[in-house]
Every structure is written in structure tokens, then in C-alpha cells.
py3Dmol code that shows the C-alpha trace and the ligand (Angstrom):
import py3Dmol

protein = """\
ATOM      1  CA  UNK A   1      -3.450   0.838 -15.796  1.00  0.00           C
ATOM      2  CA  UNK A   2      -4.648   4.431 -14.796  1.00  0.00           C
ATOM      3  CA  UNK A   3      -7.878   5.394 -15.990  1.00  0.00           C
ATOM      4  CA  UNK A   4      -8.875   8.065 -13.663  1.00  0.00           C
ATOM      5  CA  UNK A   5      -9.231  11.886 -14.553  1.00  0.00           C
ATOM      6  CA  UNK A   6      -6.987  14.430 -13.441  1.00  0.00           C
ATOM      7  CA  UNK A   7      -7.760  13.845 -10.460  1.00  0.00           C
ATOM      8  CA  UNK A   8      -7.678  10.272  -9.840  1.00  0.00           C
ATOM      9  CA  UNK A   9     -11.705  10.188 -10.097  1.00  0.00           C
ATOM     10  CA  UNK A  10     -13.902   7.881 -11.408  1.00  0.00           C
ATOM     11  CA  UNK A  11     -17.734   7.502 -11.637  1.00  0.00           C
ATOM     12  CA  UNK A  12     -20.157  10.409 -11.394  1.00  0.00           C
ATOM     13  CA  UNK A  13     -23.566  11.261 -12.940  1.00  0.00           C
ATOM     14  CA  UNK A  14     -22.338  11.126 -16.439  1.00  0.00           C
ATOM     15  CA  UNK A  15     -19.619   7.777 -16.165  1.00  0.00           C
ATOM     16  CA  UNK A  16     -21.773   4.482 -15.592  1.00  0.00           C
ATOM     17  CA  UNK A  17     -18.962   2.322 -16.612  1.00  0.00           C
ATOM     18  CA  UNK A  18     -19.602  -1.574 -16.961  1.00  0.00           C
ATOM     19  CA  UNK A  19     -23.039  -2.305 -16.522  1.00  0.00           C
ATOM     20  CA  UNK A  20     -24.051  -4.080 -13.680  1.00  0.00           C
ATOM     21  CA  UNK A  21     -26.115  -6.845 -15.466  1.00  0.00           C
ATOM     22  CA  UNK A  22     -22.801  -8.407 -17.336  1.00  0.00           C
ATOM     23  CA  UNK A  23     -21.164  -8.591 -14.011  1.00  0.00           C
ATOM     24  CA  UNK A  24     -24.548 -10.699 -12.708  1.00  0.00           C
ATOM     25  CA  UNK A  25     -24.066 -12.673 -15.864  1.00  0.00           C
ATOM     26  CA  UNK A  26     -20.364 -13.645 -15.143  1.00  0.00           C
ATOM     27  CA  UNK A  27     -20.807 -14.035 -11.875  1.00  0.00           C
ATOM     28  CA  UNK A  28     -24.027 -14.464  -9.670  1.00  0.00           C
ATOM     29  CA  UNK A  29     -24.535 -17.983 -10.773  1.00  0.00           C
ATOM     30  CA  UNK A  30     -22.968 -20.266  -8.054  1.00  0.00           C
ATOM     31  CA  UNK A  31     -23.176 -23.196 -10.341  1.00  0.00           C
ATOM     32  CA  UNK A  32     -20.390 -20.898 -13.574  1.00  0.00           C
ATOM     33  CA  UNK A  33     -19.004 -18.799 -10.852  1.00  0.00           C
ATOM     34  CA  UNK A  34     -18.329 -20.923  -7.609  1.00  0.00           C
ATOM     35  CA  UNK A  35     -18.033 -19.527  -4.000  1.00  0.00           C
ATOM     36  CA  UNK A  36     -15.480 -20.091  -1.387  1.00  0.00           C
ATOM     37  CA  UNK A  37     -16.894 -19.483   2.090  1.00  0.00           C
ATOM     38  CA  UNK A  38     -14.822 -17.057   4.222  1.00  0.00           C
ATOM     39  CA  UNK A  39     -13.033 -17.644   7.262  1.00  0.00           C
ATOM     40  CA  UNK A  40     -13.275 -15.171   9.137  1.00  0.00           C
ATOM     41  CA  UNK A  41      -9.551 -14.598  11.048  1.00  0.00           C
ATOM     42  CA  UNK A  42      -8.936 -13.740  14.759  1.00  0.00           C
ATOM     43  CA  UNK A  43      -8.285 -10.209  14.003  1.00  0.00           C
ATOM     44  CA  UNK A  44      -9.106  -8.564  10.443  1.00  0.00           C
ATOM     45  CA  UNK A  45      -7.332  -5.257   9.610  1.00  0.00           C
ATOM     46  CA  UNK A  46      -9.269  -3.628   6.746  1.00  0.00           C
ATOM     47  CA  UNK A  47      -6.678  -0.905   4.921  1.00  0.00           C
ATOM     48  CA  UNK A  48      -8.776   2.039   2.755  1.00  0.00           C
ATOM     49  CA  UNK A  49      -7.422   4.552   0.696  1.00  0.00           C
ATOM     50  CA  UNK A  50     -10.617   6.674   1.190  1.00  0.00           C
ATOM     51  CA  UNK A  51     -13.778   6.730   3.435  1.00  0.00           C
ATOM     52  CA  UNK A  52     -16.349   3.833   1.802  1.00  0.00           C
ATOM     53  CA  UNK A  53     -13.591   1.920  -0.101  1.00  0.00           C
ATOM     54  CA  UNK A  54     -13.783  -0.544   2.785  1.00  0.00           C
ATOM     55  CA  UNK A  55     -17.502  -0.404   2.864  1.00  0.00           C
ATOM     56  CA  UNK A  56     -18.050  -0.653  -0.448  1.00  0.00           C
ATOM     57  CA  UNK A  57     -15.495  -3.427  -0.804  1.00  0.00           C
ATOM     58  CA  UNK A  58     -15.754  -5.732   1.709  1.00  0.00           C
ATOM     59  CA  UNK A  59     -18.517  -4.580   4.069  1.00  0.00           C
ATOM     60  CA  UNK A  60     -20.334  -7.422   3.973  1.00  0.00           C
ATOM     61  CA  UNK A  61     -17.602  -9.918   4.852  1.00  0.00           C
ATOM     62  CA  UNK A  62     -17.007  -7.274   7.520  1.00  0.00           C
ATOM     63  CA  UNK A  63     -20.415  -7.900   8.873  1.00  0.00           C
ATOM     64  CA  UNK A  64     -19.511 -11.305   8.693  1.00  0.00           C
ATOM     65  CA  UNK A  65     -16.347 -11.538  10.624  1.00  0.00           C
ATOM     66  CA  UNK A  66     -17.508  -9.335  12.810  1.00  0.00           C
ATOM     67  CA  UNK A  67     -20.503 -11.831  13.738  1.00  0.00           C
ATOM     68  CA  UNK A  68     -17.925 -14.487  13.808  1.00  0.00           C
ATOM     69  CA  UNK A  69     -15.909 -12.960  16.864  1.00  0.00           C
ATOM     70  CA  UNK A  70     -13.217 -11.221  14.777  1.00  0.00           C
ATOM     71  CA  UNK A  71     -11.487  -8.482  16.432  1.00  0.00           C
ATOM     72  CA  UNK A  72     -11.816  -5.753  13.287  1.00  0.00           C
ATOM     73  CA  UNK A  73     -10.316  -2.613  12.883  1.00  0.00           C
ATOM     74  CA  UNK A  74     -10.156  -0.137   9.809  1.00  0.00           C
ATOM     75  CA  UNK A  75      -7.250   1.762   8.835  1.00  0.00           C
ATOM     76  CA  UNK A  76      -7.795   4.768   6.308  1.00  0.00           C
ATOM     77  CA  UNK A  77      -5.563   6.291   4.540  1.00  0.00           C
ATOM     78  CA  UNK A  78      -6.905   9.860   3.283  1.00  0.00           C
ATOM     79  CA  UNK A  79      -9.354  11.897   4.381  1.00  0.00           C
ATOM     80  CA  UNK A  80     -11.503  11.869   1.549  1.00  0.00           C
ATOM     81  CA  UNK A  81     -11.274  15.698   1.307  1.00  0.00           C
ATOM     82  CA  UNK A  82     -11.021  15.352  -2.708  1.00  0.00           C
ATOM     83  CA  UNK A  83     -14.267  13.810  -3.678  1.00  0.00           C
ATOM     84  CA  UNK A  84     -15.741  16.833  -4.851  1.00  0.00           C
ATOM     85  CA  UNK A  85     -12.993  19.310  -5.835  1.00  0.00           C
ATOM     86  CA  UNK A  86     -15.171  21.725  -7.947  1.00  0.00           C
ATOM     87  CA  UNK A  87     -18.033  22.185  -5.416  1.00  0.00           C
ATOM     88  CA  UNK A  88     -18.873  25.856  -4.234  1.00  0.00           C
ATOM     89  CA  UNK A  89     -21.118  24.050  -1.826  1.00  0.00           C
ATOM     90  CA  UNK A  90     -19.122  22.132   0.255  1.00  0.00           C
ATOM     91  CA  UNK A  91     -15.254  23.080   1.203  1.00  0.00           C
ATOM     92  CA  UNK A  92     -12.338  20.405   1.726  1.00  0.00           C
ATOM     93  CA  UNK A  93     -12.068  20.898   5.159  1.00  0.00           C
ATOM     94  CA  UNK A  94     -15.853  20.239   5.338  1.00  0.00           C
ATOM     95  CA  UNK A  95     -15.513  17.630   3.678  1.00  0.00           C
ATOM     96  CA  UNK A  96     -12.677  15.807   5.557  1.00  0.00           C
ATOM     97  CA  UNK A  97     -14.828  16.533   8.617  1.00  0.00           C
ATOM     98  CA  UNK A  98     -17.924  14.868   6.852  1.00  0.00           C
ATOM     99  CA  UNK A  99     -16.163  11.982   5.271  1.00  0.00           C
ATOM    100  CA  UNK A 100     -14.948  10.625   8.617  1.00  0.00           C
ATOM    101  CA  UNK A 101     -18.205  10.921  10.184  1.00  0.00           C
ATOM    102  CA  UNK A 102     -19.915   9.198   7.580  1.00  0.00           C
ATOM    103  CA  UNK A 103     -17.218   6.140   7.974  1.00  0.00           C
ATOM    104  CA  UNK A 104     -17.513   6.433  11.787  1.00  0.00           C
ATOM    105  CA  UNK A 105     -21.603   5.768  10.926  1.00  0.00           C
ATOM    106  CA  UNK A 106     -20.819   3.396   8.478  1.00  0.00           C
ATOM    107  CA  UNK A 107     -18.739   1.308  10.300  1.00  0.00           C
ATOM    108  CA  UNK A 108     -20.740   1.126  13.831  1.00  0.00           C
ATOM    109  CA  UNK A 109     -23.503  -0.372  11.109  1.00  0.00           C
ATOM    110  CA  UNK A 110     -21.248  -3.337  10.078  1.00  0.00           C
ATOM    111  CA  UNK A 111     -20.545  -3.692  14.399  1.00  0.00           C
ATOM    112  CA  UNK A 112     -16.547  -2.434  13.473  1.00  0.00           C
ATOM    113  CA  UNK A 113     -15.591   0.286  16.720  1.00  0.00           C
ATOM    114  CA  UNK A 114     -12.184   0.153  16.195  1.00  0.00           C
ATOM    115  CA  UNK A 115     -11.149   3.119  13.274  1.00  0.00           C
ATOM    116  CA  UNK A 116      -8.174   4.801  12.688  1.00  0.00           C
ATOM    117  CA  UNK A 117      -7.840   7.711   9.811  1.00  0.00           C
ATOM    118  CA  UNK A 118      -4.288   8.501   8.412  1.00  0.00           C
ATOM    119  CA  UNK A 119      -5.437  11.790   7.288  1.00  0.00           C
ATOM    120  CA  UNK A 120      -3.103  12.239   4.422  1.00  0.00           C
ATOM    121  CA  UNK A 121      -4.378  13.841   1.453  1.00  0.00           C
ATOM    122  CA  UNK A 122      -6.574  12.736  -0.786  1.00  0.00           C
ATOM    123  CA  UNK A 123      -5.387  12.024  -4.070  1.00  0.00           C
ATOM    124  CA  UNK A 124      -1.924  12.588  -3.096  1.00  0.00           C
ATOM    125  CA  UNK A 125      -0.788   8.796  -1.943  1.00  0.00           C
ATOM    126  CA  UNK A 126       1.559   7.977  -4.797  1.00  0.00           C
ATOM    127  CA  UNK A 127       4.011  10.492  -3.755  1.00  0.00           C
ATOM    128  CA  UNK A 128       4.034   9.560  -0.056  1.00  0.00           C
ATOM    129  CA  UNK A 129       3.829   5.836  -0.695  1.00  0.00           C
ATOM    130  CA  UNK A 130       6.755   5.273   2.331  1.00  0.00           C
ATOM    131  CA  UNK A 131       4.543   6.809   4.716  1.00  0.00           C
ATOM    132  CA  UNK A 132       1.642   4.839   3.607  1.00  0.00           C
ATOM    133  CA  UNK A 133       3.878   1.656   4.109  1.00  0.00           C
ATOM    134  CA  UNK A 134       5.387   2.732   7.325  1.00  0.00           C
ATOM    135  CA  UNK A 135       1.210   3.258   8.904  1.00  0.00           C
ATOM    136  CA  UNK A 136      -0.204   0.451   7.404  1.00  0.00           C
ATOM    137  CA  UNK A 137       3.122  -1.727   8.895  1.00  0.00           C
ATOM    138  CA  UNK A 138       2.465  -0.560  12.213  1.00  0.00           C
ATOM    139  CA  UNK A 139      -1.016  -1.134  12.021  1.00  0.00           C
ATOM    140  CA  UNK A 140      -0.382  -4.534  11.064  1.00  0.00           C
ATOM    141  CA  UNK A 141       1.926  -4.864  13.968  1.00  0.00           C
ATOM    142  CA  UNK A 142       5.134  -6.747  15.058  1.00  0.00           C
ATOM    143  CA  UNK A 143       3.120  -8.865  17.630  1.00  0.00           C
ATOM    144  CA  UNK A 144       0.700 -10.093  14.281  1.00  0.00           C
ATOM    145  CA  UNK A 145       1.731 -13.594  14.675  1.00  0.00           C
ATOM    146  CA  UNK A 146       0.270 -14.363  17.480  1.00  0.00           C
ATOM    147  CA  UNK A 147      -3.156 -14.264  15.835  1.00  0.00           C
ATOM    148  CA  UNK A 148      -4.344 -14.804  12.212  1.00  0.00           C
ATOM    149  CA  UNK A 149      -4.625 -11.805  11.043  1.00  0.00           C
ATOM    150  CA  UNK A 150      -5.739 -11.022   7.662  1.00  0.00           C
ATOM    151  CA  UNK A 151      -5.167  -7.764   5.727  1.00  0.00           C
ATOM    152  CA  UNK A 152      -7.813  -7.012   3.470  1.00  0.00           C
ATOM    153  CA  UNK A 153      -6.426  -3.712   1.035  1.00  0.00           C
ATOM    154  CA  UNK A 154      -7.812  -2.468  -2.249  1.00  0.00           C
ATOM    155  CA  UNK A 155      -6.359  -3.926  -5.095  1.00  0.00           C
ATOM    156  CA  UNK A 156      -2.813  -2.826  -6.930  1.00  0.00           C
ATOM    157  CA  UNK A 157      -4.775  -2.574 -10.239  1.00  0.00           C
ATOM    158  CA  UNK A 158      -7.646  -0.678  -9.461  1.00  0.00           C
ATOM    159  CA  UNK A 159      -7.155   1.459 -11.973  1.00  0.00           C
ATOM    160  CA  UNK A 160      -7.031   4.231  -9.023  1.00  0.00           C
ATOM    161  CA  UNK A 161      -3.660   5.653  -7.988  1.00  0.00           C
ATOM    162  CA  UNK A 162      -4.089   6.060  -4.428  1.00  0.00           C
ATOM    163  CA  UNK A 163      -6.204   2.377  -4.727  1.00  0.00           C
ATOM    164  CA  UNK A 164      -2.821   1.127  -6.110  1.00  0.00           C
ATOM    165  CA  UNK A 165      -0.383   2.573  -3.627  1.00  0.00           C
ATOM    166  CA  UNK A 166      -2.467   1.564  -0.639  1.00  0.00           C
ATOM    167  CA  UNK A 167      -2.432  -2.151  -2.429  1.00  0.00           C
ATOM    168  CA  UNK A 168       1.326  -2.319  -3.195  1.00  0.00           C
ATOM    169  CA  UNK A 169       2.227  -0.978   0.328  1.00  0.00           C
ATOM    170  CA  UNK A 170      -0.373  -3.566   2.102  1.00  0.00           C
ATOM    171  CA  UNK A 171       1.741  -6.484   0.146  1.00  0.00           C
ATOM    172  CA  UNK A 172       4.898  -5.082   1.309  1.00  0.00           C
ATOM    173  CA  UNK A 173       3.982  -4.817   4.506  1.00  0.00           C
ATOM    174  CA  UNK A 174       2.379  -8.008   5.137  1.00  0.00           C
ATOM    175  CA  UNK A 175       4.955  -9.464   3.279  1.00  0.00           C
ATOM    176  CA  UNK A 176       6.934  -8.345   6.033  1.00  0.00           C
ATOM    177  CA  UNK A 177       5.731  -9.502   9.229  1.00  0.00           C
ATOM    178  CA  UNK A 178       4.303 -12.879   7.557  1.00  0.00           C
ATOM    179  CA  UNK A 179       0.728 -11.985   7.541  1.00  0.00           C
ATOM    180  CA  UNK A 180      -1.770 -12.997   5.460  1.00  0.00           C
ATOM    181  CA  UNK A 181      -3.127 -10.567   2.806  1.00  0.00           C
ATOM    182  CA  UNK A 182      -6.207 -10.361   0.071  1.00  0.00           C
ATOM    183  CA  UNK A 183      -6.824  -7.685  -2.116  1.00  0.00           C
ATOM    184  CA  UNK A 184     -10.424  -6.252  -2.980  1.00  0.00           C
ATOM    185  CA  UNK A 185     -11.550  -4.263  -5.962  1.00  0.00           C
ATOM    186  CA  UNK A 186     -13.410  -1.428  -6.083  1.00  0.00           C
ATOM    187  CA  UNK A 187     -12.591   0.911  -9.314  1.00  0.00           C
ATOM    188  CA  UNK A 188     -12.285  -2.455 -11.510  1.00  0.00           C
ATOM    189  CA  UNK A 189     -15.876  -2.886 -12.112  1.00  0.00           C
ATOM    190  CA  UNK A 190     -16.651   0.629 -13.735  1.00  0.00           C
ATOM    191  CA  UNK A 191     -13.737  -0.010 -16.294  1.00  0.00           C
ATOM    192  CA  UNK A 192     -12.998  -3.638 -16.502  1.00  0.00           C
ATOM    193  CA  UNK A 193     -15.307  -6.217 -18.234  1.00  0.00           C
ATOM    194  CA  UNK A 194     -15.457 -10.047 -17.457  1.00  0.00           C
ATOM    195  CA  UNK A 195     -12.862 -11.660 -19.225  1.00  0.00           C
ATOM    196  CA  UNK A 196     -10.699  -8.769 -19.286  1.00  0.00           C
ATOM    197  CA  UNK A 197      -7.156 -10.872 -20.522  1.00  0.00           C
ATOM    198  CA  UNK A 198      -5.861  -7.828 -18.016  1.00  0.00           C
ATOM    199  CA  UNK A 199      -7.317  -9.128 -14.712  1.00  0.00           C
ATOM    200  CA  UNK A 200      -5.951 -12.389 -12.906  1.00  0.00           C
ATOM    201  CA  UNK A 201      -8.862 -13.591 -12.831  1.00  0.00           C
ATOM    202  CA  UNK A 202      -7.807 -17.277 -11.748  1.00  0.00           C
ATOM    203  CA  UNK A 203      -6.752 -15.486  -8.423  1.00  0.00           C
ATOM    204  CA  UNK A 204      -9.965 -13.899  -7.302  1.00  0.00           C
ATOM    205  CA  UNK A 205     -11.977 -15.942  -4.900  1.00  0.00           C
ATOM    206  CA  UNK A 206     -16.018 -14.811  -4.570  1.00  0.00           C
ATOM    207  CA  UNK A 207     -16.950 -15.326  -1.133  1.00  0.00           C
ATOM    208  CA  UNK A 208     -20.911 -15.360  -0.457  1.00  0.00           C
ATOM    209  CA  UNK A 209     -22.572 -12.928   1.938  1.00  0.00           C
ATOM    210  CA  UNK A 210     -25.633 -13.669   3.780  1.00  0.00           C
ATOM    211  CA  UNK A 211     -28.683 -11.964   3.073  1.00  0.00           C
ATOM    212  CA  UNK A 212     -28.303 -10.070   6.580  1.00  0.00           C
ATOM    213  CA  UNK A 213     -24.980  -9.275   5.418  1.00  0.00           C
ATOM    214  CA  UNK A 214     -25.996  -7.516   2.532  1.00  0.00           C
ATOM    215  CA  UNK A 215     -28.882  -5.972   4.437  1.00  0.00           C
ATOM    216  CA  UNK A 216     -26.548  -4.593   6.939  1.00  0.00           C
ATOM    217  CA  UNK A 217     -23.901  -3.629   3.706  1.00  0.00           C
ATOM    218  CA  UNK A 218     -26.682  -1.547   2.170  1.00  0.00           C
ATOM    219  CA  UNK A 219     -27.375   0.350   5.502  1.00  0.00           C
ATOM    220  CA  UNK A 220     -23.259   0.999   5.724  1.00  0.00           C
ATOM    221  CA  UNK A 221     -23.131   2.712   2.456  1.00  0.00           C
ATOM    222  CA  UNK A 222     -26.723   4.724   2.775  1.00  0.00           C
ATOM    223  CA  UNK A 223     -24.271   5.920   5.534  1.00  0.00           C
ATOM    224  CA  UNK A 224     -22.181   7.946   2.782  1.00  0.00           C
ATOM    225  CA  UNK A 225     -24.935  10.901   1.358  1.00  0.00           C
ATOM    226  CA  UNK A 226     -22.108  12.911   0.502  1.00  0.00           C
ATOM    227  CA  UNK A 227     -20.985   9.825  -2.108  1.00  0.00           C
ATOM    228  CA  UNK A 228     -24.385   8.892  -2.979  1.00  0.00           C
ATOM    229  CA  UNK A 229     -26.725  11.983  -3.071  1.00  0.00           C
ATOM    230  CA  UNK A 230     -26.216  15.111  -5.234  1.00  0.00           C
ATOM    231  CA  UNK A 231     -25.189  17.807  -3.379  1.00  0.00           C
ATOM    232  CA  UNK A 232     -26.859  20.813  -5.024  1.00  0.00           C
ATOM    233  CA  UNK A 233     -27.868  21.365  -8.701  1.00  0.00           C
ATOM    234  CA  UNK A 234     -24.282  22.464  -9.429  1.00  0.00           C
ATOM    235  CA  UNK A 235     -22.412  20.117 -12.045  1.00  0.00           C
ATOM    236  CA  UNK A 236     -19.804  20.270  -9.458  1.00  0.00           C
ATOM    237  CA  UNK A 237     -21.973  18.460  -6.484  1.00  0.00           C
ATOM    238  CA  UNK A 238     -22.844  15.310  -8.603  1.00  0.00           C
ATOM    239  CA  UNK A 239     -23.003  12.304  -7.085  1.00  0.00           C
ATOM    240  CA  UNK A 240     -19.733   9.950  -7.417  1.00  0.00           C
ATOM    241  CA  UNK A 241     -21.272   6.775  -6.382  1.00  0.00           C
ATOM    242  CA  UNK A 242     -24.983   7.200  -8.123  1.00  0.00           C
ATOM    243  CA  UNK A 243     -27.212   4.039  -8.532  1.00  0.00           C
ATOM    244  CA  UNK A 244     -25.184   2.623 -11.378  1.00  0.00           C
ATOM    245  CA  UNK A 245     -21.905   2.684  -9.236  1.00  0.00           C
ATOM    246  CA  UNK A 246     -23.254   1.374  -6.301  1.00  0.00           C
ATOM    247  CA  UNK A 247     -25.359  -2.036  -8.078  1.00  0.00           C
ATOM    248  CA  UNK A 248     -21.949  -3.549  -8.470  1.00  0.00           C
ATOM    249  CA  UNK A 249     -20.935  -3.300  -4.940  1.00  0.00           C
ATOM    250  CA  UNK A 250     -24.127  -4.602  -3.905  1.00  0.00           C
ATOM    251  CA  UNK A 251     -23.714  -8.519  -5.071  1.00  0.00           C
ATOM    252  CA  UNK A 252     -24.499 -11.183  -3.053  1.00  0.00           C
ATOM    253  CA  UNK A 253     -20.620 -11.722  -3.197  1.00  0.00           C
ATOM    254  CA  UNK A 254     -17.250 -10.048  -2.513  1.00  0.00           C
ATOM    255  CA  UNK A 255     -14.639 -10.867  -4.427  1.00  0.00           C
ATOM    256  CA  UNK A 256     -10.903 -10.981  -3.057  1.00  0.00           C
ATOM    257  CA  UNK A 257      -7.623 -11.603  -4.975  1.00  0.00           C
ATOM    258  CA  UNK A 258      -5.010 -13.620  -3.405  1.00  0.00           C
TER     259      UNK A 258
END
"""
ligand_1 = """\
1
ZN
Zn -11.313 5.077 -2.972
"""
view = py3Dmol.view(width=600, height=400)
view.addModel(protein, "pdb")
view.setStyle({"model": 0}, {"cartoon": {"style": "trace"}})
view.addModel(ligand_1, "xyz")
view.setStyle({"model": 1}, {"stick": {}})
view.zoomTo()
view.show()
């Protein structure tokens, strides 16, 4: 399912999508909804399609992992550069440059050094979807197996083409070298609902965050102001991750699908 706008964007000032409180209500109650604890791997390769999907997806087990001894390292795919395609404020190219600088910030909050941006364009995956495979393949590595490592790549119905196309390609590619993979969603709680017949539901595992965790999740994405904070007064500079958006990635849960 595609439910972006022309150009694969969702959220924004006007767009709240699902509200937050019927995602609490399906799922913050340990005793209806119940938690698996996460074990953290030996190494942890976290695949983005954009600068914050990680963060906003699984920072917190990031945090986590991280604590635990887990060698992370983030792969991203584009360079963001399309967040804000109408702006007379800030250019592409500026925002590229900002984008990565803000994930760089991000990341040294969650205690992950080890970053690697693709730089391919934003928005444009789908049609390069064999060079996505081929980086995130040799990110993953032919020498994988001597550790568990675990893949962690947005989800192949996000709803977001580039979302999608990172997913798909992470499943091939771990497929490939026999490494473990889990999928997190980002775009699926603007437009999906609980219960959505849609959703796999019986696949997704919720995986608890400590409260320092969170603290530290919260910190990663106040690391984003381009994403969060309107730009100017223009129409164009709106925010695409306002207060609405950013409540649902701040559970004290991630979800993964298997
Ligand atoms: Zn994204």
C-alpha cells in the first residue's frame, strides 16, 4: 500500500494521522499487549532509508544494545535532501549537508560512532533498488557469521516507497548471507489503525525500553530541528515530524516484525 503524496511524503502540520492515544490503548498495557525483552546481538547493523528513520524507529533499542556491548553501526540510504522540496528557505544541497549532521548528532546521543550514508537520492530508491541491495549486502558482510548480527530495516509495508525498497532489499540480503533480520515501522502509525486486517500483526514483537532509553531516544530526535521545528512561516518550511508525529515514536516500546 502507497499512501504517500507525490512525493513519497507523509506527515506535516496539516496530516496528524492515527492518534497517538488509540495506539496507547492497543498497546501500552503489558498485561493486553505483552513484551519480549531484546537481545541485544554482537553486532547490530541498523539500515535507514532517510536520516531519523533509525532514530525514530529503533533508537531506543539502539541505546540499549549499545549499553549491552553491541558493536552498532548505521547504514543510510538517502540523503534526506527531499524533506522539504517546496522551501525557498533552505536548498537540497543544504539540506543533504544538514540532514547528515543532524544523524551524526543523533547518533553520538544513542553512543552509535560507526555511520555510513549511501547518499542516493531521496525519494528516488524504488528505481535503484539493485544498488540499494548491493550496499546494504556489503554492509552486512560475507564474514557476518562469525557474529550474530542482526539487521534491523524499516518495514516492506510502510506505506513509504523508499521505506519499502530499503525493507525488501534488507530481506534479500540477509536472506543471503544467513543473517538474522527484523523489520521496524515508522510510516505505519500515521495511516494504519490497531487491528488493521492489513498488518501481520501476529508477527510484531514489542520490546520494552528503559526509561533511560527513552530519555536518551528523546534527546536523539530533538537532534533533528530541521524534522521537528518549522523552518520559516512559509507553508513550504512546515514541520514533517510535529508533536503529533513524533508521540507515536516516543512509546515505552519498539515494535519489530519478524
Ligand atoms: Zn524515512
Amino acid at each position: 500500500m502507497t499512501v504517500t503524496d507525490s512525493q513519497g511524503r507523509f506527515g506535516g502540520a496539516d496530516d496528524h494521522g492515527t492518534p497517538v492515544r488509540l495506539w496507547a490503548d492497543a498497546f501500552d498495557d503489558p498485561d493486553r499487549a505483552p513484551r519480549s525483552p531484546f537481545d541485544p546481538p554482537e553486532r547490530l547493523l541498523v539500515v535507514g532509508a532517510h536520516p531519523d528513520d533509525e532514530v525514530l524507529g529503533v533508537g531506543g533499542l539502539m541505546s540499549q544494545a549499545v549499553d549491552a556491548g553491541t558493536a552498532a553501526t548505521v547504514l543510510c540510504l538517502s540523503d534526506g535532501r527531499g524533506s522539504h522540496p517546496d522551501s525557498t528557505t533552505v536548498t537540497p544541497d543544504q539540506l543533504a549537508d544538514i540532514r547528515l549532521r543532524e544523524l551524526r548528532a543523533a547518533l553520538t546521543v544513542l553512543g552509535v560512532d560507526d555511520m555510513v550514508c549511501a547518499g542516493l537520492p531521496d525519494g528516488g530508491l524504488t528505481p535503484l533498488e539493485s544498488t540499494v541491495h548491493e550496499i546494504i549486502a556489503a554492509a552486512i558482510g560475507s564474514d557476518s557469521g562469525a557474529q550474530h548480527t542482526l539487521v534491523l530495516a524499516p518495514s516492506g509495508f510502510d506505506g513509504h516507497p523508499d521505506h519499502e525498497t530499503v525493507g525488501r532489499c534488507a530481506t534479500r540480503a540477509a536472506g543471503a548471507s544467513g543473517t538474522s533480520v527484523a523489520h521496524y515501522p515508522i510510516w505505519l502509525w500515521h495511516w494504519s489503525f490497531p487491528g488493521d486486517p492489513d498488518i501481520p500483526w501476529s508477527t510484531m514483537r514489542l520490546h520494552p525500553l528503559r526509561p533511560a532509553d527513552l530519555r536518551r531516544k528523546r534527546e536523539a530526535i530533538a537532534q533533528f530541528p530541521s524534522q521537528t521545528r518549522q523552518l520559516s512561516d512559509a507553508r513550504a518550511d512546515r514541520p514533517v515530524l510535529p508533536p503529533a508525529v513524533l508521540a507515536r515514536h516516543l512509546r515505552p516500546w519498539e515494535a519489530l516484525f519478524g
